[in-house]
N, C-alpha and C positions, 0 to 999 in steps of 0.2 A: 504493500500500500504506500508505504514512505516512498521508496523509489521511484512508483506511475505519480504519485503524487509530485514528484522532484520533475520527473520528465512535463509535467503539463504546467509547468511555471512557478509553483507554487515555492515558497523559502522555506524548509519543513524543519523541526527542530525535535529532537529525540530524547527527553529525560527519562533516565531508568538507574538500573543500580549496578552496580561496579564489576557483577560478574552473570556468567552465563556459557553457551556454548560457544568456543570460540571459531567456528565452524559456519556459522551464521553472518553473512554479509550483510551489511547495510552500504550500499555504492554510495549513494547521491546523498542524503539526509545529515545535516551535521548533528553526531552524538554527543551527547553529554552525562557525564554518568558521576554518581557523587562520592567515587574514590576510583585511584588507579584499577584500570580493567584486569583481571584476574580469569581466564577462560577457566572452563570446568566442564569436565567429559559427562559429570553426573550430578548436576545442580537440581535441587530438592525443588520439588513439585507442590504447592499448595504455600499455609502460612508456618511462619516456623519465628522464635522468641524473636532470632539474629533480626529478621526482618521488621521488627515495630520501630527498632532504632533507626534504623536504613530508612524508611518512610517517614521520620520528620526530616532527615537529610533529603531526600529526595524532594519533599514540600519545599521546602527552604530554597533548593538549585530553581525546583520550578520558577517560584515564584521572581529569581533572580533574572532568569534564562526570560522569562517573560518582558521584564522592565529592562533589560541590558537592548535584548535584539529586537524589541516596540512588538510584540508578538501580538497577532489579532485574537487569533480562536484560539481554546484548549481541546484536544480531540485526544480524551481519556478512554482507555485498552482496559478492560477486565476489573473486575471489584476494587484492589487496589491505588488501581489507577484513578478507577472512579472516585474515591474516597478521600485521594489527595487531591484530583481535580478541584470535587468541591468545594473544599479548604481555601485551594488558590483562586477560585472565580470570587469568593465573598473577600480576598485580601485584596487582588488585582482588578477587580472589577471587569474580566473577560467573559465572553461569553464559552457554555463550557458544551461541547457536544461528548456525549457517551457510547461509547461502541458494546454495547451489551451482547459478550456471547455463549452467555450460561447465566443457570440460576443455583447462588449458592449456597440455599435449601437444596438443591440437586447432588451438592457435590463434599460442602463442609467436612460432611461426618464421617465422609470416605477416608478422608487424610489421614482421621484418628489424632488430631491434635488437641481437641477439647475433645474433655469426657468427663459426665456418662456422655452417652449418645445424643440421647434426649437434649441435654442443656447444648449441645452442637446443632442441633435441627431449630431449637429457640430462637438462637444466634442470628443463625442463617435466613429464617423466615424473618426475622426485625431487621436484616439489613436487605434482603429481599423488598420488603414494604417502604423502606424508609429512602433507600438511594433513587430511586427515581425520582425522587420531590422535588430535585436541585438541578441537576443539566436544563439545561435552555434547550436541547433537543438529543434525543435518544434513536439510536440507528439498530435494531435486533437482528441479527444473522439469520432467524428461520422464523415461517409464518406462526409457530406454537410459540415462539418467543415475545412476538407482537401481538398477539391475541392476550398472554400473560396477561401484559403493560396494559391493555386496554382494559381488559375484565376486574383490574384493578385500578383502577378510573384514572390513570393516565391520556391526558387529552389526545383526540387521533392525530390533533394535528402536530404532536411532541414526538409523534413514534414515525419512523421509516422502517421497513424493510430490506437491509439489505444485506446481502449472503456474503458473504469469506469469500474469498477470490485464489486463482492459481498464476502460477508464471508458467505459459505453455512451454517454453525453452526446458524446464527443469528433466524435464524424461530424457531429453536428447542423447546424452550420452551415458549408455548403460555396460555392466559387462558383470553378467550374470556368471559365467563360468567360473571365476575365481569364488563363490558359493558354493557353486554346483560342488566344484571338487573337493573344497573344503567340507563340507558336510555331507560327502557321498552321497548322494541325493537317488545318482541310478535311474533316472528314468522313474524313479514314484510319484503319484498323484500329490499335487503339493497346494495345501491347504492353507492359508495364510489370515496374521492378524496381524496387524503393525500399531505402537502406541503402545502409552503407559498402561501400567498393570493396576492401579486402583482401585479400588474396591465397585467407586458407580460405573468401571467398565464393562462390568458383570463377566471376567474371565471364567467364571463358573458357567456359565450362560455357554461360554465358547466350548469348554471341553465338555461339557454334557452332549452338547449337539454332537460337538465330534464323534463321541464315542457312539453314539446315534449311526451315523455316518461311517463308522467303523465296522459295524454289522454287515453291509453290501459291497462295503470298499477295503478289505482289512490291510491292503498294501499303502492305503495312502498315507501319510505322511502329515503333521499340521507343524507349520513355523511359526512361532511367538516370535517377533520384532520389536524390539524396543529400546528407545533411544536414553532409556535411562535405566541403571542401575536400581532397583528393590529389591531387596534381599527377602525381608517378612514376607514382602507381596507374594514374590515368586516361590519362597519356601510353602503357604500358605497352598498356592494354586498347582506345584509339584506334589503336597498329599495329596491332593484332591484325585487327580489324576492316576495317583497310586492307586488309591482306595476304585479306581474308575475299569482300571486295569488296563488302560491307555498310555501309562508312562514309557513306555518303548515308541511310543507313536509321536511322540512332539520332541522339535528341538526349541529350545529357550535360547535366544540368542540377546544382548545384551552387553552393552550400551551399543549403538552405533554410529558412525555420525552420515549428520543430514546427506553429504552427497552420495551416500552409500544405499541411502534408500531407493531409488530406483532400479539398481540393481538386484536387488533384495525381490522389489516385488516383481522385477521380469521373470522370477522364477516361479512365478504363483499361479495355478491352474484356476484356483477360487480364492476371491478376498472375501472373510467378514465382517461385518457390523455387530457386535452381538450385545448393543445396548438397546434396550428398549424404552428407557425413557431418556430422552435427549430433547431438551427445549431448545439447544443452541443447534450449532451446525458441525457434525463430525467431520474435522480435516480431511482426518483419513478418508474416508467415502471421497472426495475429491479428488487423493492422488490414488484412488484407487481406479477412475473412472479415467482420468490425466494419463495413466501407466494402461490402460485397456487393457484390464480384468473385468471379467464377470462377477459380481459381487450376488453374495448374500444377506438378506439384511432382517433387522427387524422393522414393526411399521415406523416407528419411534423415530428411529435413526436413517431413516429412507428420504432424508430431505432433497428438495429436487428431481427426483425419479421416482419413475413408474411402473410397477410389477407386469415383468413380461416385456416390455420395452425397453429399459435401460438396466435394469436391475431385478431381480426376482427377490423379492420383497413376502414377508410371512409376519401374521399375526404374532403381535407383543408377550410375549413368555412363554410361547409356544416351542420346548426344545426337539420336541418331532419335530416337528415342520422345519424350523432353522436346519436340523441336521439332515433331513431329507431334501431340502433346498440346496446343500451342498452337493449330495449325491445328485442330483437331477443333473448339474451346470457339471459333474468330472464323468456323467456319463453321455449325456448329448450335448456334445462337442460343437454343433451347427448352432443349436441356441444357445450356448455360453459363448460363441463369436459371433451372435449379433446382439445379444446385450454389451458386450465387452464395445462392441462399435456405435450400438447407438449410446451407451453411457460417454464414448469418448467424446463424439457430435453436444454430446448435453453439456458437458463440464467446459466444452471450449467456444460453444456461445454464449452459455449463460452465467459462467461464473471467470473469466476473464479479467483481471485485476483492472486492463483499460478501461472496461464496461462498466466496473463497477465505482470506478472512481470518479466518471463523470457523475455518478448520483451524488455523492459524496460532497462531487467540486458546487451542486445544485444547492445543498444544505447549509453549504457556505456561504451561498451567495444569500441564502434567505437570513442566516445569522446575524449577517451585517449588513443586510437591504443595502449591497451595491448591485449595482451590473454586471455582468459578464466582464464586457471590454476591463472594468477599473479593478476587475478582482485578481488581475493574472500574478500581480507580487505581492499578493497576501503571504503574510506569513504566519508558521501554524507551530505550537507546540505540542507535541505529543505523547501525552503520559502512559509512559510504557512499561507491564508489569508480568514477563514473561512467566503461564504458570504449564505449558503441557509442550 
């Protein structure tokens, strides 16, 4: 987004925190981060102590980064970001636009950072209700995410619609074989998930299906993908699997980095979804449609696509059906290459980072009621709170 945003005129400016993957490009956007940058192969996912402190530094740069380089709009990434945002539009007097793409009620109590459980879903639901009061305009990734905001009397005309985006370049250059041999693969049915292991992923959700799937297919193979190190998680999801009698059947692969993932998934006969409730918009489903796989999915996490058309899509908790949907797509080969084709057709006109940041550049223009023409050197802060 920074980048198409960089490319279409805009001065875009990047506050976040000092470490992360260092694998992860930002070209065009100038970053600013509130201590010397520190890459990490396996930087922790969700909220954790380190970070409360980091967030009045981060408030603090914002609010700097703002008044130093005349910044117009705040355009606040994820809970965090949102929560500092707010902060800074009541200190700076900017208007603050919100990128909402999850609900976290959905996700809080998966971290396992607050507990009991219960006083985590508390949490999560008061900042669910409370953070949308304050953005001057709010942008949801999926229509269940705008419906949320609405049914919770956020005004229609505060809410937009718009989806997560791809860079179509990123698949170009793949080379699956250094996999292949690495994990002797052989010619087996290969079954794939990519992304963290956290509990609202429902990886339980995935090896039940599988072992479903296991029944008709016993040669196939599933690859767990994941670009960060969990130890609990994955210890947690390797019983599971024991007790399933599938643990000769999955490789657990771990951490990876980002340009490795296309690779990864050239090797994948079937990609899954196996979240069924997903208010926001699952990446993965994106590069899983970007890389032309046939996905499985459940209804939850099927955003953008059409059961039978792009994706073959099964009711919500249903682990028959998700694992019989896998069998269907590694035994007919004709219709898991024409969903693989039309999901790639869907993902590259309608979720295209250019496409989607012309709405965005529209949002802008209504935040600060100029014109097109006067709007082209605005310039934008970006509170940036990297959590998957």
């Amino acid at each position: 987004m920074s980048d198409t945003l960089s490319d279409m005129g805009h001065d875009v400016h990047i506050v976040t925190y000092p470490f992360g993957q260092g694998d992860i490009r930002v070209r065009r956007a100038k970053v600013h981060r509130t201590g010397p940058f520190h890459p990490e192969a396996n930087p922790k996912v969700g909220p954790s102590r380190e970070k409360f402190s980091l967030d009045f530094q981060l408030l603090r740069l914002l609010c700097r980064v703002i008044r130093k380089e005349n910044i117009d709009i705040i355009h606040a990434h994820n809970y965090e970001g949102a929560l500092i945002g707010i902060l800074a539009k009541w200190l700076t007097r900017r208007p603050l636009l919100y990128n909402a793409v999850s609900l976290l009620s959905d996700e809080l109590a998966g971290y396992n950072f607050i507990r009991p459980a219960w006083l985590a879903h508390c949490i999560a639901h008061g900042l669910d209700w409370f953070t949308p009061i304050f953005p001057n305009h709010i942008t949801a990734v999926s229509p269940e995410l705008q419906d949320w905001f609405l049914k919770r009397g956020v005004p229609a005309r505060k809410v937009d619609m718009i989806p997560a985006g791809i860079e179509p370049d990123l698949f170009d250059h793949v080379r699956p074989e250094k996999f292949r041999e690495k994990y002797q693969l052989n010619g087996r049915p290969i079954v794939m998930y990519t992304g963290v292991l956290d509990a609202y992923q429902r990886i339980d959700y995935l090896l039940r299906a599988f072992a479903v799937a296991l029944r008709e297919k016993p040669d196939a193979l599933l690859l767990v993908v994941s670009p960060l190190v969990s130890v609990a998680c994955e210890n947690e999801h390797k019983q599971l699997a024991a007790e399933l009698g599938i643990a000769n059947s999955i490789v657990w692969i771990s951490p990876h980095p980002l340009h490795d993932l296309p690779s990864y998934l050239a090797l994948a006969d079937v990609c899954v979804v196996p979240r069924p409730e997903c208010p926001g918009h699952p990446i993965k489903l994106l590069n899983y449609l970007l890389a032309g796989k046939p996905v499985v999915s459940f209804a939850g996490g099927a955003k953008g696509v059409r059961h039978m058309h792009d994706a073959f899509v099964v009711p919500n908790h249903d682990l028959e059906a998700l694992g019989r949907g896998i069998v269907t797509l590694l035994n007919d080969r004709a219709l898991a290459e024409k969903l693989a084709a039309n999901g790639n057709a869907t993902v590259l006109a309608e979720f295209d980072w250019r496409q989607v940041c012309r709405k965005i550049e529209g949002i802008y223009d209504k935040l600060l009621a100029t014109p097109q023409s006067a709007f082209r050197q605005t310039e934008l802060a970006a509170s940036v709170a990297p959590r998957r």
